[in-house]
N, C-alpha and C positions, 0 to 999 in steps of 0.2 A: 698091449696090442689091441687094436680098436677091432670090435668084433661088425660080423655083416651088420649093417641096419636094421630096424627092429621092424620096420615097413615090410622087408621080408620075409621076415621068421612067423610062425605062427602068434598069436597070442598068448597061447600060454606057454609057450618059453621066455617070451618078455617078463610073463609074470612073474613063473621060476628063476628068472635071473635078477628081477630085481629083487624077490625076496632075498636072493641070495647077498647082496648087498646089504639091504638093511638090516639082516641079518650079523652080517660082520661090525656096522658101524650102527644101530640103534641104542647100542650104550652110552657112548658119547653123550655129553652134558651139550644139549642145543643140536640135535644130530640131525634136521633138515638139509643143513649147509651141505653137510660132510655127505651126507647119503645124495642128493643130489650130484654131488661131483662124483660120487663114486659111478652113479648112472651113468652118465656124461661119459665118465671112462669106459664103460663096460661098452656103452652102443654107439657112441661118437657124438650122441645128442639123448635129449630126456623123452623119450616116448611121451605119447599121449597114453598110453596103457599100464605106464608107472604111476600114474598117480593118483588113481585110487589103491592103489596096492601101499602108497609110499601114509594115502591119508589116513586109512585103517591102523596101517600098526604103530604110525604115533599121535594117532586118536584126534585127525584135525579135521576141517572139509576138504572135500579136494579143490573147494575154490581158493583156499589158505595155498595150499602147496601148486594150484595153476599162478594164482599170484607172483608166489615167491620165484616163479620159474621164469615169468614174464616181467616181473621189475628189474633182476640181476641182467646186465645182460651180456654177462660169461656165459650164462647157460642159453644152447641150442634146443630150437622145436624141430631141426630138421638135420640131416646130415649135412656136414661143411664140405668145399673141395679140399683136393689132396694137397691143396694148403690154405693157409689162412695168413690174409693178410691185413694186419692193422693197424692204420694209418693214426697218429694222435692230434684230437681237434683241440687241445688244451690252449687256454690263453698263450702260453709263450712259445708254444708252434706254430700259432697261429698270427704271432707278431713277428714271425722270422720265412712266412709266407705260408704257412699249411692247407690255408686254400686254397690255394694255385696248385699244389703239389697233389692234392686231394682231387682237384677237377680234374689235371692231369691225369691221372692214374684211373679215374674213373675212365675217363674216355679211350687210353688206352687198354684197359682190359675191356671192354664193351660193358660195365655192369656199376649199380650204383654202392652206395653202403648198405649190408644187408643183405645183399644177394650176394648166390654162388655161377659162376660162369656157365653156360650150357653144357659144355662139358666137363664139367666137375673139376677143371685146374685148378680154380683158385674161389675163395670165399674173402669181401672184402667187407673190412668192418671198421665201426669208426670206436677209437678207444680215448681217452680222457685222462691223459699224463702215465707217460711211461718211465717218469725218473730220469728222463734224457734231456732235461729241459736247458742245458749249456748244450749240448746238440744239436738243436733244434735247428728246423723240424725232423722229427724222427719218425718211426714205425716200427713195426714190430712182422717178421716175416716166419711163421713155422718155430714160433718160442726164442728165436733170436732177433735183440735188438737192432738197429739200423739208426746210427747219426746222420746230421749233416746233407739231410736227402735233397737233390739235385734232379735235372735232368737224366744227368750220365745215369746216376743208381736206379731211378725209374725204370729205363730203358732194361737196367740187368735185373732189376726185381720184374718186370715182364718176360725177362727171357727163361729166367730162372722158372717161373711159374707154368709158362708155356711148352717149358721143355719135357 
């Protein structure tokens, strides 16, 4: 369960919480990955206040663990809407029109790639092969894939989101 934002909470609960993370997965062989997504789970996005806490206890800078936060870009700096929608710009979605369906979709939810709607519906984001590539163009709506995207599905992946 995604807990409140960490923008809300005091400080040092963000702290306590994420020790509390690194804590369970710091064992782990290469355990930035893993601690990071455990963040991501705990607050719906990686604090700015995790990562001194996350650079200390596996002895890195915190411009190493800003890096890693900022080249993946699974991981959020901010909270997502109460969905996430992510469209794929990979070559053979993009040969079966993924542009078209991408500009689409932008202009029907008012917001670009990267951005979350003004009221927190929906967070669109652009992803780079979902394995749907005999689908195509595909997208990825709330951890469910979506083939074959059209019009018609736009129109219900907007309603769906809106609703």
């Amino acid at each position: 369960m995604m807990m409140q934002p960490a923008s809300t909470q005091a400080p040092e609960d963000v702290v306590a919480r994420t020790a509390a993370v690194i804590a369970d997965l710091s064992g782990l062989e290469g355990p930035l990955l893993p601690i990071l997504h455990g963040i991501q789970e705990e607050f719906g996005f990686v604090p700015n206040e995790s990562l001194p806490v996350i650079a200390e206890a596996l002895n890195i800078s915190k411009a190493e663990a800003h890096g890693v936060v900022t080249f993946y870009h699974d991981y959020r700096r901010a909270p997502a809407g109460r969905h996430v929608l992510k469209i794929c710009r990979a070559e053979a979605c993009q040969s079966m029109g993924s542009d078209a369906i991408a500009a689409r979709i932008q202009q029907l939810l008012g917001i670009g790639f990267h951005e979350t709607a003004a009221d927190g519906s929906v967070t669109l984001d652009p992803v780079y092969c979902l394995g749907l590539c005999a689908c195509a163009p595909s997208a990825m709506l709330d951890g469910e894939v979506i083939g074959r995207l059209d019009a018609d599905k736009l129109d219900e992946i907007v309603a769906e989101v809106r609703s």
